[in-house]
C-alpha positions in Angstrom: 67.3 -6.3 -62.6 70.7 -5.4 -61.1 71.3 -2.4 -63.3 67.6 -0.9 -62.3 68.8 -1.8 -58.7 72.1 -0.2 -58.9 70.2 3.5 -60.6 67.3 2.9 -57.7 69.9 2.8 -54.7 72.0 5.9 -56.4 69.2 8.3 -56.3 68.0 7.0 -52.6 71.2 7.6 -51.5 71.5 10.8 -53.3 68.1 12.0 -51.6 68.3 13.8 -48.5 65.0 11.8 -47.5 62.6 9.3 -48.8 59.9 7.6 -47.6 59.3 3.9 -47.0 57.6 1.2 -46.4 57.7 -2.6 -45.8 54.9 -5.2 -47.8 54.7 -8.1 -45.5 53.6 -12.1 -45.0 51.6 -10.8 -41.9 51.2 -8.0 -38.8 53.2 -10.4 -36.4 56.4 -8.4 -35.7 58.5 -12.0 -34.4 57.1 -14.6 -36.8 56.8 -12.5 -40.4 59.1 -11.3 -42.8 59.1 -8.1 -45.1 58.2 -9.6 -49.0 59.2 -5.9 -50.8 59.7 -2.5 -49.8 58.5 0.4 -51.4 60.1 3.4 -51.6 59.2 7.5 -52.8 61.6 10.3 -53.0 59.2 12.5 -54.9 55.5 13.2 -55.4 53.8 10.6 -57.5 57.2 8.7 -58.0 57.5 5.1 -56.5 59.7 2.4 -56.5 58.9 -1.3 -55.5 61.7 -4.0 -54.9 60.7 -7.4 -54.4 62.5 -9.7 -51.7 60.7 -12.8 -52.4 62.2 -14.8 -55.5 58.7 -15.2 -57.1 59.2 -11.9 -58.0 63.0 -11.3 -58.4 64.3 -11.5 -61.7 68.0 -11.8 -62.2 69.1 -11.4 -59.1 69.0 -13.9 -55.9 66.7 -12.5 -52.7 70.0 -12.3 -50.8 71.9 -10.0 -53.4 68.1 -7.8 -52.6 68.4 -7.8 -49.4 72.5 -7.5 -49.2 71.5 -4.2 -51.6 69.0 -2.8 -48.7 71.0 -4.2 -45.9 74.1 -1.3 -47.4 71.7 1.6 -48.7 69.6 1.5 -45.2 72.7 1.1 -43.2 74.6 3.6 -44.9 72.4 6.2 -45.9 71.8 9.4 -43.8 68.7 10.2 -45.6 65.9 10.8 -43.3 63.5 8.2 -43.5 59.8 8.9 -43.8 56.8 6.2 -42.9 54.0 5.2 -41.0 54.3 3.1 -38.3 58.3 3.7 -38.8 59.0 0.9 -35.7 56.9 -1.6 -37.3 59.0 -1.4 -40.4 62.4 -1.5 -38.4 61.2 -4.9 -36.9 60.6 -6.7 -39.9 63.5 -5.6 -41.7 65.7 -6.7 -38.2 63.6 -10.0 -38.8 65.6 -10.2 -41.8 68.8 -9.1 -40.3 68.0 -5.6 -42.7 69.5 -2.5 -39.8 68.2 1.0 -40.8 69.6 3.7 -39.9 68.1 7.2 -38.5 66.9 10.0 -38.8 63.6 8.8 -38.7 60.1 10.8 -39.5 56.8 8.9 -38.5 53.9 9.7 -39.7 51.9 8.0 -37.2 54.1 10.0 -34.6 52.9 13.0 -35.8 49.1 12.4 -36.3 49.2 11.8 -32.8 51.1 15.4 -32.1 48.5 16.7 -34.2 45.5 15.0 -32.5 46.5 13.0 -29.3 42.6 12.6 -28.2 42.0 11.1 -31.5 40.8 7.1 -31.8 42.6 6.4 -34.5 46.0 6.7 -36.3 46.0 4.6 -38.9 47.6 6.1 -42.3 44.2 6.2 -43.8 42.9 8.3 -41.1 46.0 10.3 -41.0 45.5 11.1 -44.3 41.6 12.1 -44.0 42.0 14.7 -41.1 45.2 16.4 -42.2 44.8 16.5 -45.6 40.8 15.6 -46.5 42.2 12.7 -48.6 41.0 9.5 -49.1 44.1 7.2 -49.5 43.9 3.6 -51.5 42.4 1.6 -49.0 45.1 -1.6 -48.1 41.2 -3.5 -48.0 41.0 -2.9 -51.9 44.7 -3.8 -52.6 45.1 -7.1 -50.7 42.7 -10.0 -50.0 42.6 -10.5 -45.7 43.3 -14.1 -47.0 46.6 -14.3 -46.3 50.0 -13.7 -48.0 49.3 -16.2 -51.7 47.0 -13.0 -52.4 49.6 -10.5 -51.3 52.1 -12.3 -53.4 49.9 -12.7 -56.5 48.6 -8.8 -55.9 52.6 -8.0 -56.0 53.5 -9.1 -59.2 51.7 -6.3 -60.7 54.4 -4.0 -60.8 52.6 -0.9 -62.4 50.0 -1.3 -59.7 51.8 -1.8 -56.9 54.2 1.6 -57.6 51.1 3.3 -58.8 49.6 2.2 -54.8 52.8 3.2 -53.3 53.1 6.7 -54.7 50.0 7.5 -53.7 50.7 6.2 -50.1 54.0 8.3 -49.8 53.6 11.2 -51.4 50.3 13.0 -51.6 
């Protein structure tokens, strides 16, 4: 709700960084659109706000995203993700600008290892930390986006995924 919204933005905009990360209809940086976006300012604390209007409750998906569109563009808080550029492009594909300073994760596991094969978050999170994220595989159904939808209405789940994700 609005008033959940209003605390949320408060303490992101309080923090001097948080991490984040966009839930999408697809890996296609033109065509799809962010669906939610999850956010951590602390370890084992997540937040998930929905875009979509399936899972919006009493507040449009343009008061959402006209919320993000002022806390990302206003907030000097260093942002924290993986694959930070992918993120910036689907929020753009919404017409959602963040602003820097930016901290990639991705970025860094190649500073760390530039000879490595792979960079993905989960084997980020294996060589520098010997831990064994969530797999995406077990959260979402390669379907297509009617899973990703139905696997996001499961609030608990989804901040439980997301906490794990940012913050370990």
């Amino acid at each position: 709700d609005a008033h959940a919204l209003q605390t949320l933005f408060h303490r992101l905009a309080t923090a001097p960084a948080f991490a984040i990360d966009t839930e999408t209809t697809g890996l296609d940086k033109i065509a799809d659109i962010p669906i939610g976006v999850s956010f951590s300012m602390a370890k084992g604390e997540a937040f998930y706000l929905p875009l979509h209007s399936r899972h919006l409750t009493g507040m449009a998906p343009s008061e959402a995203k006209e919320a993000l569109r002022q806390l990302l563009g206003d907030s000097p808080a260093a942002k924290i993700g993986h694959n930070v550029k992918f993120d910036l492009q689907m929020l753009a594909n919404i017409n959602v600008w963040m602003r820097g300073p930016f901290r990639d994760t991705m970025l860094a596991a190649y500073l760390l290892n530039p000879i490595s094969r792979d960079y993905s978050l989960d084997a980020a999170c294996m060589e520098a930390f010997s831990y064994a994220k969530i797999p995406t595989s077990r959260i979402f159904d390669a379907a297509g986006t009617k899973q990703m939808l139905d696997a996001l209405t499961n609030t608990c789940k989804t901040t439980r995924i997301a906490g794990k994700n940012k913050s370990d």
